[in-house]
One Martini backbone bead per residue (centre of mass of N, CA, C, O) as a GRO file, in nm:
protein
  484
    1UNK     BB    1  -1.984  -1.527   1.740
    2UNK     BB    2  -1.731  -1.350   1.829
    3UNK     BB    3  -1.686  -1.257   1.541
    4UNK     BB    4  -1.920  -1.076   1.554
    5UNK     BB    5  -1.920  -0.915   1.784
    6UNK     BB    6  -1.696  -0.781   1.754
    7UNK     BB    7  -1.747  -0.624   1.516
    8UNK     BB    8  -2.070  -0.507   1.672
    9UNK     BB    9  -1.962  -0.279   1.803
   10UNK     BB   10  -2.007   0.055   1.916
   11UNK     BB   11  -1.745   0.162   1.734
   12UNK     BB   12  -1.788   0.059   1.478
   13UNK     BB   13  -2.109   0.176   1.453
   14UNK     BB   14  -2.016   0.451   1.455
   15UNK     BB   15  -1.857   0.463   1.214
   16UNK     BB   16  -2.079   0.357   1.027
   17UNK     BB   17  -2.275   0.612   1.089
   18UNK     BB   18  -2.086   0.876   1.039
   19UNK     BB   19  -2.119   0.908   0.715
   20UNK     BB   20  -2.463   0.947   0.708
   21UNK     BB   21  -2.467   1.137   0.957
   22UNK     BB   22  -2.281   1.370   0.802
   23UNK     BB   23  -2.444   1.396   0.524
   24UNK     BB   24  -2.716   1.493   0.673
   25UNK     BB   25  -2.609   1.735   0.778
   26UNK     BB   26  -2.494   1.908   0.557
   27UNK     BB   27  -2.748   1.889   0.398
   28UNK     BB   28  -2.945   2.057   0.628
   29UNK     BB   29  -2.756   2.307   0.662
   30UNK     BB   30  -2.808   2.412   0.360
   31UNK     BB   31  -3.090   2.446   0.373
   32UNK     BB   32  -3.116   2.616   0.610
   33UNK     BB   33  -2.924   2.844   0.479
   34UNK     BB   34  -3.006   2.944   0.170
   35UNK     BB   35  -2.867   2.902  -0.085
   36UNK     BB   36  -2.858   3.015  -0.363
   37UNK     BB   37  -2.585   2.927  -0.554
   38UNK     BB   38  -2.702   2.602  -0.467
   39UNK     BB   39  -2.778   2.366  -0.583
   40UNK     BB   40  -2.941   2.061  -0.506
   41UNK     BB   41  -2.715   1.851  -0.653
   42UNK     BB   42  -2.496   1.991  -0.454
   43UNK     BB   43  -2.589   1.918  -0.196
   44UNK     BB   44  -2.559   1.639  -0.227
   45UNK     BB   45  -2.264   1.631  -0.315
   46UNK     BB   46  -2.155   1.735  -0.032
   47UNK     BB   47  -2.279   1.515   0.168
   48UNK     BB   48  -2.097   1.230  -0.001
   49UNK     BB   49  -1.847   1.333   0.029
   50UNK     BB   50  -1.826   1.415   0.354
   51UNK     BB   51  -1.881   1.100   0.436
   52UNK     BB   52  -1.682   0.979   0.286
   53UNK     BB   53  -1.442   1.084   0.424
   54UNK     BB   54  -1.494   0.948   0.728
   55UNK     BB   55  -1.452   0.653   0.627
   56UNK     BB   56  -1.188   0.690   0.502
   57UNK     BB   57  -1.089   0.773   0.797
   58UNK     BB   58  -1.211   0.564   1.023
   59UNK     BB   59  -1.241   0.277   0.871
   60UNK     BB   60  -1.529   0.065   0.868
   61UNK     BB   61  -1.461   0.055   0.578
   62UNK     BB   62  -1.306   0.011   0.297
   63UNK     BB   63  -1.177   0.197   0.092
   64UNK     BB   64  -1.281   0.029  -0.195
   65UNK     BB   65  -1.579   0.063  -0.075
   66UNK     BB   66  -1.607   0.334  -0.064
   67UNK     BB   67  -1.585   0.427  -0.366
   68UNK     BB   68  -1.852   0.322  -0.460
   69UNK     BB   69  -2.099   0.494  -0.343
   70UNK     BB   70  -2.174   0.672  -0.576
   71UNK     BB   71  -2.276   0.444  -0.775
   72UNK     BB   72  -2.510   0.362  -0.566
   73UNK     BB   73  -2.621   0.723  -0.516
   74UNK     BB   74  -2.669   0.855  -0.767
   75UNK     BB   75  -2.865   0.706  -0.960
   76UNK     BB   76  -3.081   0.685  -0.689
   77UNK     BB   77  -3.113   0.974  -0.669
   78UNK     BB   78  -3.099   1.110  -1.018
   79UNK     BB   79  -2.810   1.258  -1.068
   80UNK     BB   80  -2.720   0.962  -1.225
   81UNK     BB   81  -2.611   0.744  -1.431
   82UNK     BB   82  -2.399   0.497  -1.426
   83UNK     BB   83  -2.229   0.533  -1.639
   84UNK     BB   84  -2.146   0.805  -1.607
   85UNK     BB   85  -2.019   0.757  -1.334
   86UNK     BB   86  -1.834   0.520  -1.418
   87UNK     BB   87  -1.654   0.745  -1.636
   88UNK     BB   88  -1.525   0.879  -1.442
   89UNK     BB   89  -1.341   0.657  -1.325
   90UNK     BB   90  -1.172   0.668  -1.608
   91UNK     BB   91  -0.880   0.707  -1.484
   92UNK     BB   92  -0.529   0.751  -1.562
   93UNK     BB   93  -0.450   0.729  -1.227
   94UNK     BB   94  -0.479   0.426  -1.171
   95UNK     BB   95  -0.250   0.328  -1.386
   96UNK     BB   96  -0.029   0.481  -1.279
   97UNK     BB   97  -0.027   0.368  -0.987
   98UNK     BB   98   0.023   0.089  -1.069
   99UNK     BB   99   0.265   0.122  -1.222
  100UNK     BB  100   0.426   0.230  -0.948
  101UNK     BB  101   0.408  -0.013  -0.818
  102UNK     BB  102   0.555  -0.212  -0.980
  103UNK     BB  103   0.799  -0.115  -0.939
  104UNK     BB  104   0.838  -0.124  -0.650
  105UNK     BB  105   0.823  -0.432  -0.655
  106UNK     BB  106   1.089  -0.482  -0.871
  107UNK     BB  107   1.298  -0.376  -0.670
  108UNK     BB  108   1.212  -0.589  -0.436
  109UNK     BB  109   1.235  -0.877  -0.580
  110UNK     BB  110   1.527  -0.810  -0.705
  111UNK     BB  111   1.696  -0.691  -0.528
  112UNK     BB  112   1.790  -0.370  -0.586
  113UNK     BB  113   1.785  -0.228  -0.314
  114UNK     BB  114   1.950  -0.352  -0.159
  115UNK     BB  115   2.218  -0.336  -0.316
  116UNK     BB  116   2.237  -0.060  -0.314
  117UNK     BB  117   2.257   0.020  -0.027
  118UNK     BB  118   2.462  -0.158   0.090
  119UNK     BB  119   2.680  -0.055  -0.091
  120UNK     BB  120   2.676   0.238   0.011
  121UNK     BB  121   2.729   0.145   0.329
  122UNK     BB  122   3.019   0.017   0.224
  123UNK     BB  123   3.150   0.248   0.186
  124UNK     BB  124   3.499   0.410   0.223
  125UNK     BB  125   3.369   0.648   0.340
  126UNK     BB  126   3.194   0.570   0.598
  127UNK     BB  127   3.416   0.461   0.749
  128UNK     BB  128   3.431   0.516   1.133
  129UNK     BB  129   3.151   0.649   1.112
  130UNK     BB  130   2.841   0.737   1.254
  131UNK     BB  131   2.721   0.957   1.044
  132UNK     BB  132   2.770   0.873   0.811
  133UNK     BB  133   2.618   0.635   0.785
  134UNK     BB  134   2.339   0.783   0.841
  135UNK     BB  135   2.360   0.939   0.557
  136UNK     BB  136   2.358   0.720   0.379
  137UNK     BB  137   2.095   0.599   0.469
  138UNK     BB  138   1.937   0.849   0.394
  139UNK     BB  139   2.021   0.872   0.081
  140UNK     BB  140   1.889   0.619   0.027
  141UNK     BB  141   1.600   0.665   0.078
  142UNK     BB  142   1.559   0.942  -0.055
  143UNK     BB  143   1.613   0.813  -0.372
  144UNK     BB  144   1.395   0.563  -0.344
  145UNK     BB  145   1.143   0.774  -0.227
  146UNK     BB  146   1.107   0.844  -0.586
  147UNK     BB  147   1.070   0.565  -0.684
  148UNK     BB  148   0.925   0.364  -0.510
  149UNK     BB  149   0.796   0.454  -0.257
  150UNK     BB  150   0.720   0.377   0.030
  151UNK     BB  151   0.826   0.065   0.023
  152UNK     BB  152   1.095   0.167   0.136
  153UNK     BB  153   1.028   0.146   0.415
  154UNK     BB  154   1.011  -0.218   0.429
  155UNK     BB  155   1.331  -0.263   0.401
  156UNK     BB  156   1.485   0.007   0.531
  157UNK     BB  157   1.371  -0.105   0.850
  158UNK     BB  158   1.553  -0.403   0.819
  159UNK     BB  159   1.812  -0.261   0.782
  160UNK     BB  160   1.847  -0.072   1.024
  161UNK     BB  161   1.811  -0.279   1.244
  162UNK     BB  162   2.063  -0.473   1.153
  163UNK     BB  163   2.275  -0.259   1.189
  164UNK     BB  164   2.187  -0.195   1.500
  165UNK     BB  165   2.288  -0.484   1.590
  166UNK     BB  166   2.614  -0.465   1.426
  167UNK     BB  167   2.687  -0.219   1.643
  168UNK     BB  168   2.647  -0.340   1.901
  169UNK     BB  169   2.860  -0.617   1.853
  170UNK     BB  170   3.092  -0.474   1.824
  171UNK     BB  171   3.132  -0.262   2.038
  172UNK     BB  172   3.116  -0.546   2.256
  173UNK     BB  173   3.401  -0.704   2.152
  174UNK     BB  174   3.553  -0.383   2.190
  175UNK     BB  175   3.410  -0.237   2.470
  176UNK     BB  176   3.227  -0.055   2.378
  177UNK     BB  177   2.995   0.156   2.450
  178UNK     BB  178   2.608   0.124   2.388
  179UNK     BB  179   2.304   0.247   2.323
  180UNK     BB  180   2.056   0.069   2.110
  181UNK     BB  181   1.812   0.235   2.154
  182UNK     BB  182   1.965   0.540   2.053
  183UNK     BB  183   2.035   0.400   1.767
  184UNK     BB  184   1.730   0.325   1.682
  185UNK     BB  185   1.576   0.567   1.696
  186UNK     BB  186   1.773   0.739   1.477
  187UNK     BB  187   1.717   0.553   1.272
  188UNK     BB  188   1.438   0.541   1.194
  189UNK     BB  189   1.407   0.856   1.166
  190UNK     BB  190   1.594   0.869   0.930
  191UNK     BB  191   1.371   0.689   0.752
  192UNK     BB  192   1.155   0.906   0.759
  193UNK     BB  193   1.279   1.201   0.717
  194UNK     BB  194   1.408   1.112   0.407
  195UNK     BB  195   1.124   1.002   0.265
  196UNK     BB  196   0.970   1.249   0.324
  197UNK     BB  197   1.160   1.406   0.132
  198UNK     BB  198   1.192   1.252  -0.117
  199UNK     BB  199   0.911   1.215  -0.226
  200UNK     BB  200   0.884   1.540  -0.326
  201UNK     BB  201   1.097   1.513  -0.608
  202UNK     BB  202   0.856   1.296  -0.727
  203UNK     BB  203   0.544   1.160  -0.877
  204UNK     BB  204   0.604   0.865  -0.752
  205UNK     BB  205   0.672   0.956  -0.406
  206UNK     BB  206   0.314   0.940  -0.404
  207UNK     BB  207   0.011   0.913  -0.422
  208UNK     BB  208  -0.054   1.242  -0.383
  209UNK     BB  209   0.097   1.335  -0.637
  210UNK     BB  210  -0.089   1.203  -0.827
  211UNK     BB  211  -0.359   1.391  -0.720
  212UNK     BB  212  -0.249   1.641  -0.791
  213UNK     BB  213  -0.190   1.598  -1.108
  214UNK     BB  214  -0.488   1.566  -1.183
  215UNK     BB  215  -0.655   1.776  -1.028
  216UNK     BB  216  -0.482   2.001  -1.154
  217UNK     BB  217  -0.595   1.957  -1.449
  218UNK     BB  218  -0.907   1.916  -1.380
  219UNK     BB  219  -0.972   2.173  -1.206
  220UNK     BB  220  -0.736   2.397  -1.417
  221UNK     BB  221  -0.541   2.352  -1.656
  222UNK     BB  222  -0.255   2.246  -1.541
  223UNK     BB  223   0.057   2.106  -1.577
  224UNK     BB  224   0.297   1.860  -1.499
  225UNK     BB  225   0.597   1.777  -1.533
  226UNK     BB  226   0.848   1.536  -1.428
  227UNK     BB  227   1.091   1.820  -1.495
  228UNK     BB  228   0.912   2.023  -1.308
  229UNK     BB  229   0.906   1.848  -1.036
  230UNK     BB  230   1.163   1.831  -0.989
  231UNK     BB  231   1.356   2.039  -0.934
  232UNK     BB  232   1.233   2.194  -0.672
  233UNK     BB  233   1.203   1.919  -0.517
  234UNK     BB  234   1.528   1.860  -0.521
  235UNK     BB  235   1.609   2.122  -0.360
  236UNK     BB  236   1.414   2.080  -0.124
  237UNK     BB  237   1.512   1.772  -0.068
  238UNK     BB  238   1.816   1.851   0.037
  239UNK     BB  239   1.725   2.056   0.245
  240UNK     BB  240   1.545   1.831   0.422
  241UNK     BB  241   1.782   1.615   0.492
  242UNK     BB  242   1.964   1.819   0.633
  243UNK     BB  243   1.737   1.867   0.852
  244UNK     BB  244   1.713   1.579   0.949
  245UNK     BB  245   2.005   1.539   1.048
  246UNK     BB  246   1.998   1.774   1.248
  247UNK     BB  247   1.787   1.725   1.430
  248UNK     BB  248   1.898   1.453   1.548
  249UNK     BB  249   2.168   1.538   1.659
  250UNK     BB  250   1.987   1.738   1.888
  251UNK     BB  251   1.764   1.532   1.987
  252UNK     BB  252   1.941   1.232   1.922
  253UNK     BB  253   2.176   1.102   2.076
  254UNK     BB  254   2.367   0.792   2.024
  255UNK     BB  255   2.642   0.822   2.200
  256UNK     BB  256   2.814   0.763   1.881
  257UNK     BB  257   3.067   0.801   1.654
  258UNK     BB  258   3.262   0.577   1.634
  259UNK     BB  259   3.326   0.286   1.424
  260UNK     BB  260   3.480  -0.015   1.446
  261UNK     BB  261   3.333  -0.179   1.192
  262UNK     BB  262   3.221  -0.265   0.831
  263UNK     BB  263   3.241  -0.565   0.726
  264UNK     BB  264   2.943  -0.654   0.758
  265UNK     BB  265   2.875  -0.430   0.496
  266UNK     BB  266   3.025  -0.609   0.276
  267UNK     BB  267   2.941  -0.898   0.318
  268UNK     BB  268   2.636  -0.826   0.270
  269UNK     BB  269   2.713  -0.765  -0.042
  270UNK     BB  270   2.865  -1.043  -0.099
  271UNK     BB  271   2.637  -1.214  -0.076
  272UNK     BB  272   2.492  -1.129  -0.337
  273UNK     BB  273   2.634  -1.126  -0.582
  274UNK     BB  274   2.618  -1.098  -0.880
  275UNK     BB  275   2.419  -0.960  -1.080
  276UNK     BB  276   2.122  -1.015  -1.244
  277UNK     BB  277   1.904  -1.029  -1.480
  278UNK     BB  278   1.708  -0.874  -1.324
  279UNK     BB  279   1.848  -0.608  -1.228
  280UNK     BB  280   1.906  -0.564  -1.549
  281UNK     BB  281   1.626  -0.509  -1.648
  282UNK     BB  282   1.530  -0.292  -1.433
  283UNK     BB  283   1.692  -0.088  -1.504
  284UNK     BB  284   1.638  -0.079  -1.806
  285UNK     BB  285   1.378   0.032  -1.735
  286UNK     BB  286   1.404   0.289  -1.550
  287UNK     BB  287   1.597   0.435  -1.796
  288UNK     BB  288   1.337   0.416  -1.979
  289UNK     BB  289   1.186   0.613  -1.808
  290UNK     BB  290   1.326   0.863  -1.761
  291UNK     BB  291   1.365   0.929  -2.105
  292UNK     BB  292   1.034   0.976  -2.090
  293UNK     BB  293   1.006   1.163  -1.907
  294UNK     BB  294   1.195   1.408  -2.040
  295UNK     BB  295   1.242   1.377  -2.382
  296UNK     BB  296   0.944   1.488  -2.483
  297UNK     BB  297   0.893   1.735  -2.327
  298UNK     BB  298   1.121   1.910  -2.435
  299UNK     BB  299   1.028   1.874  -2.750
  300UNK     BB  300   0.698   1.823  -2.779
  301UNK     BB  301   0.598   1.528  -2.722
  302UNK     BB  302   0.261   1.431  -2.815
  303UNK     BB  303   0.103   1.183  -2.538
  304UNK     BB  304   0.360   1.193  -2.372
  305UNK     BB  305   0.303   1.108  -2.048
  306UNK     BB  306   0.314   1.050  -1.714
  307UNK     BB  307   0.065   0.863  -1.761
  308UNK     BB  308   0.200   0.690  -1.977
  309UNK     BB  309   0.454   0.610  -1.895
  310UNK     BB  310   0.321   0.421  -1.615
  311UNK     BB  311   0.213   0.252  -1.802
  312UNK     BB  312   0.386   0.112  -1.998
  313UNK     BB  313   0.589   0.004  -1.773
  314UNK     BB  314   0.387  -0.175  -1.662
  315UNK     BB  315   0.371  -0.369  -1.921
  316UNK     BB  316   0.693  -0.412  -1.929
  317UNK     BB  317   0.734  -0.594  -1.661
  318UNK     BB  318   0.526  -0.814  -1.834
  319UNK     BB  319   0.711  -0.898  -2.011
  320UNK     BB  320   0.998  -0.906  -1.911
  321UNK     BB  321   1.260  -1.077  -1.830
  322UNK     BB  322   1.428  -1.245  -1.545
  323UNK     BB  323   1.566  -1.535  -1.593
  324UNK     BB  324   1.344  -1.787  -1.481
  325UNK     BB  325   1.081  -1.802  -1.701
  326UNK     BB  326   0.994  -1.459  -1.613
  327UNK     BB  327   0.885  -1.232  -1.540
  328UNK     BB  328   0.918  -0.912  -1.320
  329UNK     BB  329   0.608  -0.952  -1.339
  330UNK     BB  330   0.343  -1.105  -1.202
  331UNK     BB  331   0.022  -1.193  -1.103
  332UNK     BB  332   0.088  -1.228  -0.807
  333UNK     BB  333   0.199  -0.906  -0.783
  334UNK     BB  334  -0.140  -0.796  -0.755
  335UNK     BB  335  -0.122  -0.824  -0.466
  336UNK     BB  336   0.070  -0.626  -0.372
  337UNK     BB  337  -0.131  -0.369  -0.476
  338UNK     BB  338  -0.264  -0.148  -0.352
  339UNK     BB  339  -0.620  -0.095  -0.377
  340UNK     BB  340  -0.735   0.088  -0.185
  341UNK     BB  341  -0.580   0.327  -0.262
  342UNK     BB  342  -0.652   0.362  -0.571
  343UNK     BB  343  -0.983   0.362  -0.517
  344UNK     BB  344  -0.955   0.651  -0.342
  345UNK     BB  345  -0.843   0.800  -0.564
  346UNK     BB  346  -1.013   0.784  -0.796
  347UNK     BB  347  -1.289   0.852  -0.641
  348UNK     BB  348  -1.180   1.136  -0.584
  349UNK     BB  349  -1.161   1.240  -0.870
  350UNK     BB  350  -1.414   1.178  -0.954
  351UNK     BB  351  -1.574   1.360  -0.770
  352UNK     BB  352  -1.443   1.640  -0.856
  353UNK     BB  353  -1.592   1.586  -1.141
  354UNK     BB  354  -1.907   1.602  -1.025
  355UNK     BB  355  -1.899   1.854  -0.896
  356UNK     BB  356  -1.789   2.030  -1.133
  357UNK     BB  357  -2.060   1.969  -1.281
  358UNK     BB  358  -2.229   2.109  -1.037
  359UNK     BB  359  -2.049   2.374  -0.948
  360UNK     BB  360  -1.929   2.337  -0.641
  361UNK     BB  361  -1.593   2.394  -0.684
  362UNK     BB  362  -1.681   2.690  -0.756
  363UNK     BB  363  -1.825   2.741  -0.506
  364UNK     BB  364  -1.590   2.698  -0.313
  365UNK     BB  365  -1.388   2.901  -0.431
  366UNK     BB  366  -1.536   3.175  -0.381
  367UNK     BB  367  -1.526   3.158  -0.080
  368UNK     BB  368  -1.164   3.254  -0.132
  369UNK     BB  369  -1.100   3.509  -0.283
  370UNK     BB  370  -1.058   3.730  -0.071
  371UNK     BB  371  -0.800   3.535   0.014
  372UNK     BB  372  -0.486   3.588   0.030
  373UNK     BB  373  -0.210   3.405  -0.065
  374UNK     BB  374  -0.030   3.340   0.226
  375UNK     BB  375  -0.279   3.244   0.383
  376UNK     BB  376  -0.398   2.991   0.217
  377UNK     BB  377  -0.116   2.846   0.178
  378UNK     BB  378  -0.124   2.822   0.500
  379UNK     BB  379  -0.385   2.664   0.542
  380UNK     BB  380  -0.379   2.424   0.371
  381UNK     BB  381  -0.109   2.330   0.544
  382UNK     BB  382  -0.249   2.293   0.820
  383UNK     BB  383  -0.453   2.141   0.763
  384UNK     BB  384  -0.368   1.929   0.646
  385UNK     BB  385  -0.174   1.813   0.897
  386UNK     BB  386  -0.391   1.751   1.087
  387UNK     BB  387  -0.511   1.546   0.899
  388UNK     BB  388  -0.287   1.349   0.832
  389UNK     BB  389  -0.228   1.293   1.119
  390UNK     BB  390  -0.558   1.246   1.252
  391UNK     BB  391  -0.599   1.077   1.012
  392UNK     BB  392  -0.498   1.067   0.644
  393UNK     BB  393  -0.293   1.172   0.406
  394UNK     BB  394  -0.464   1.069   0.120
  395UNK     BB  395  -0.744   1.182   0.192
  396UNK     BB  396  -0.622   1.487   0.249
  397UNK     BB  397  -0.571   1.540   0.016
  398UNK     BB  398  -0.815   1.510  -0.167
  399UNK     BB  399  -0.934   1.747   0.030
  400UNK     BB  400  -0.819   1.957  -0.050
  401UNK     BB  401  -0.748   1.992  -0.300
  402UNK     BB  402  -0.993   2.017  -0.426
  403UNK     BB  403  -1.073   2.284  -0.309
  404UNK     BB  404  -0.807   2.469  -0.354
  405UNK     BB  405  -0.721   2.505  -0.635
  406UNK     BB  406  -0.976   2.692  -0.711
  407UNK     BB  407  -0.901   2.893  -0.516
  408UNK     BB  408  -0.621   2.969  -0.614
  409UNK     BB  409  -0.717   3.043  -0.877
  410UNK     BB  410  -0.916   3.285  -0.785
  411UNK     BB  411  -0.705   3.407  -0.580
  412UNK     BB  412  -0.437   3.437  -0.779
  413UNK     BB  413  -0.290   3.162  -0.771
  414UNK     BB  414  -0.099   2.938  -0.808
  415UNK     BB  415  -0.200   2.583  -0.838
  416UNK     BB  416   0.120   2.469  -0.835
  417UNK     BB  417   0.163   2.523  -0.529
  418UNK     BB  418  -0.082   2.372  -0.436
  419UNK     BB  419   0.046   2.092  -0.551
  420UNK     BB  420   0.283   2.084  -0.339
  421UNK     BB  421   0.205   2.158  -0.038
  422UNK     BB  422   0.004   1.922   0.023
  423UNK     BB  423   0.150   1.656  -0.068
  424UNK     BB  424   0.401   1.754   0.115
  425UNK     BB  425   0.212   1.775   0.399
  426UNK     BB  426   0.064   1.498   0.418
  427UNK     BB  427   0.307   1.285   0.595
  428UNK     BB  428   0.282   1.149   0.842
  429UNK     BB  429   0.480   1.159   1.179
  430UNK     BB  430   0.370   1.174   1.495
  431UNK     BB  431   0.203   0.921   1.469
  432UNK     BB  432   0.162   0.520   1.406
  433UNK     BB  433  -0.144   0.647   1.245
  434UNK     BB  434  -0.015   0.864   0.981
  435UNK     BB  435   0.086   0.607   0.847
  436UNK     BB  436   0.325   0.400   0.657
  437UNK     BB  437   0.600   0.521   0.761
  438UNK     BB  438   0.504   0.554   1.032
  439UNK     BB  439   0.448   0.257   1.122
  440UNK     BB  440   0.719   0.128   1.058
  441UNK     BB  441   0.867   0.262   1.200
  442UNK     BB  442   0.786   0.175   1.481
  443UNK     BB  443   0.778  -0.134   1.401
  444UNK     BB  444   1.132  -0.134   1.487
  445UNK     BB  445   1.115  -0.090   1.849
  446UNK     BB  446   1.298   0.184   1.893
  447UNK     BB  447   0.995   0.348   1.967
  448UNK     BB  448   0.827   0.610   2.123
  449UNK     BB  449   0.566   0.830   2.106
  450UNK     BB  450   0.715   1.077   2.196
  451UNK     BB  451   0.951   1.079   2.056
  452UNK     BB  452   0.736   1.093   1.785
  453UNK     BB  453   0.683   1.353   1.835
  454UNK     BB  454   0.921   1.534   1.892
  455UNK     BB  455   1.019   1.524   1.628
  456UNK     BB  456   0.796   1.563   1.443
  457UNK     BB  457   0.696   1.863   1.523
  458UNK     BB  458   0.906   1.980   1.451
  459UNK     BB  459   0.961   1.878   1.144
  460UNK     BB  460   0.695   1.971   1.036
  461UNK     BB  461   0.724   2.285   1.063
  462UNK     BB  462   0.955   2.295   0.890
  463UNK     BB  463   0.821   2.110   0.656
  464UNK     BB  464   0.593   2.355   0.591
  465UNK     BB  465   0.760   2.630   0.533
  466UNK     BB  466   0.926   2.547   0.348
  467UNK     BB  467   0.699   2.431   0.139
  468UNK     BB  468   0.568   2.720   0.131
  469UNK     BB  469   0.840   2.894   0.052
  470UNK     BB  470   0.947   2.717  -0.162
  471UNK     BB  471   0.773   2.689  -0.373
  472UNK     BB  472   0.656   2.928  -0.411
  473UNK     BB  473   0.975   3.040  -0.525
  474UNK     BB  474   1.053   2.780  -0.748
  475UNK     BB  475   0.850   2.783  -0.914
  476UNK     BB  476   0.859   3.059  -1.092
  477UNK     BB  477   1.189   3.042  -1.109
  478UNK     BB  478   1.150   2.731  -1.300
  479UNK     BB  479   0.841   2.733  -1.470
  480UNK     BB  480   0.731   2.429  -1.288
  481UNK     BB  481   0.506   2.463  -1.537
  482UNK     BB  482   0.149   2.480  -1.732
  483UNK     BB  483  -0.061   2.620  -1.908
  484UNK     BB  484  -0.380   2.627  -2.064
   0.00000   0.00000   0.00000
């Protein structure tokens, strides 16, 4: 009886509420305005969408709970048939998705991100560098934050925290005074502010960037390869790693230069032990997922795009041998699988699909169409930004996109600069509610919320800038896009 009431707060009921409440003043607001322009079942469809957004934002129920709601609601109001309904959520970015969650799963399992990490934290350039140390550090997680995508902060912040316990025990071995606390501080914020860099490089670097390529192809009919992604995303990231390090140096000093001793982190390589079979079999799909990636695109091999190879590797990942008598992921670790993620972005792209069956995507564009390129850039990136901190990245990535995509194709402005600034913005770092990097963060035990606001609100406006004008700028002068 105790777990029905609290279920039953009013708090919660507020929040199961906001979402028919919010759908339903939509819907008579538009009534009232009288638009013209905006026939009957856009209205209806404007109404489900913004409600299920409140939904996914609140989340009174799972995210993949609110993707039903069309399925329930279109049918029975007349707008769609189930089927029809259906065939929307048949995207093929849903099972990109999987494939995506498969790779960081794999690279997980069979500890090849430890290795990797390990390995590098204990390179001979490293040692007595406590700077050297963090830029490592940094390397790693910026390297594998394009490759598995968030999972990689899963590990690097218990590698963190344990290399920040074993610079405190060196130190006082050998009489050096360190304060744990701001050497804690200083590694967690490195690795989200590198994450967050990393995310940027590649289409797998986060569920947004899938977001992106999904809908900037549905909604304008632009699409982006992989090796279109990489270019800018590549040199972007790699100036925001750099200013992710100086804002640490400038704002977090950790009291400390000079590093006692490495040995530590030799020991704990060693202790890995030779590379395993199943170590080498995921190098091996990794490496044949990059050269298809790579080398269809350049060749002009149609069929093979972004979205075939990351179901292909998600297939392979399901043979290939591990060397234990399983394959490298097996039914078990589908369970691992975000799969909230998964129906969040597939129901928003479907959504999008449905609105602009019914024309209402094309009335949004044209409401923007008189704002310069500047201005709508600015405000995309402002508003997701607020959305993804005080909302959800996800969910805000899904409704900007929806709107701004086809207002920018309106408004003259190339597609592809609004498909990497969205979700290049949309990565939440102000509070430990602002996302999973961000969450993982602070359960760092290092950071309090302070802390983490005081260095994210500096970080973020560098990362809006820079993301607003390096792609601006990076995107036309590399052709990193396809026009339709």
């Amino acid at each position: 009886m105790s777990e029905a009431k609290g279920y039953l707060t009013g708090g919660y009921l507020l929040k199961l509420l906001s979402g028919p409440a919010v759908a339903m003043a939509v819907y008579f607001t538009l009534e009232q305005l009288h638009v013209a322009d905006l026939e009957e079942n856009a209205k209806i469809c404007a109404a489900l969408y913004l409600g299920m957004i409140f939904w996914w934002s609140l989340q009174p129920i799972p995210w993949a709970a609110t993707a039903l709601v069309p399925l329930v609601v279109l049918p029975i109001l007349g707008l769609m048939p189930l089927p029809a309904v259906a065939t929307m959520y048949g995207q093929p970015i849903m099972f990109f998705m999987i494939g995506m969650f498969l790779i960081g799963i794999a690279v997980d399992k069979h500890k090849l991100g430890l290795r990797f990490t390990v390995s590098l934290l204990a390179a001979s350039w490293v040692k007595g560098s406590f700077y050297r140390l963090a830029f490592a550090f940094m390397l790693v997680t910026f390297i594998l934050g394009g490759i598995v995508n968030q999972s990689v902060m899963v590990f690097m912040i218990p590698i963190g925290v344990s290399t920040v316990i074993r610079i405190k025990q060196e130190c006082e071995n050998q009489g050096i005074p360190v304060d744990e606390y701001k050497v804690g501080t200083f590694f967690a914020l490195a690795a989200l502010y590198s994450s967050e860099a990393g995310y940027l490089t590649t289409p797998l670097g986060a569920p947004q960037n899938a977001v992106a390529l999904a809908l900037l192809e549905q909604t304008t009919g632009y699409t982006i390869s992989f090796v279109q992604w990489l270019v800018p995303g590549l040199v972007l990231g790699i100036v925001l790693l750099f200013i992710g390090l100086g804002v640490l140096k400038v704002m977090f000093d950790p009291g400390i230069k000079k590093l006692p001793s490495g040995d530590y982190l030799k020991k704990r390589r060693d202790e890995l032990g030779p590379m395993t079979t199943a170590e080498k079999n995921v190098i091996a799909v990794l490496v044949g997922m990059i050269l298809l990636l790579v080398i269809p695109s350049n060749i002009g091999v149609k069929g093979i795009d972004i979205f075939w190879v990351l179901i292909f590797v998600g297939l392979v990942l399901n043979v290939v041998p591990s060397g234990n008598g399983e394959s490298l992921v097996t039914v078990k670790d589908l369970a691992k699988i975000n799969w909230n993620i998964i129906f969040l972005v597939t129901s928003g792209v479907a959504m999008a699909g449905i609105m602009k069956n019914f024309h209402l995507i094309q009335w949004g564009s044209s409401q923007f169409a008189q704002v310069s390129g500047l201005a709508l850039l600015s405000a995309s990136a402002m508003m997701t930004v607020l959305l993804a901190n005080f909302v959800h990245g996800p969910s805000a990535a899904v409704a900007m996109l929806t709107l701004m995509l086809p207002a920018a194709l309106k408004s003259g402005i190339n597609p592809a600069i609004v498909a990497r600034i969205i979700p290049g913005v949309s990565l939440g770092m102000l509070f430990p509610w602002s996302g999973l990097g961000a969450a993982l963060t602070f359960s760092s035990g290092y950071l309090n919320i302070k802390d983490m606001f005081k260095g994210g609100i500096v970080v973020t406006v560098i990362y809006m800038v820079l993301c607003i004008t390096g792609f601006a700028t990076l995107i036309p002068l590399f052709g990193a896009y396809t026009q339709p």
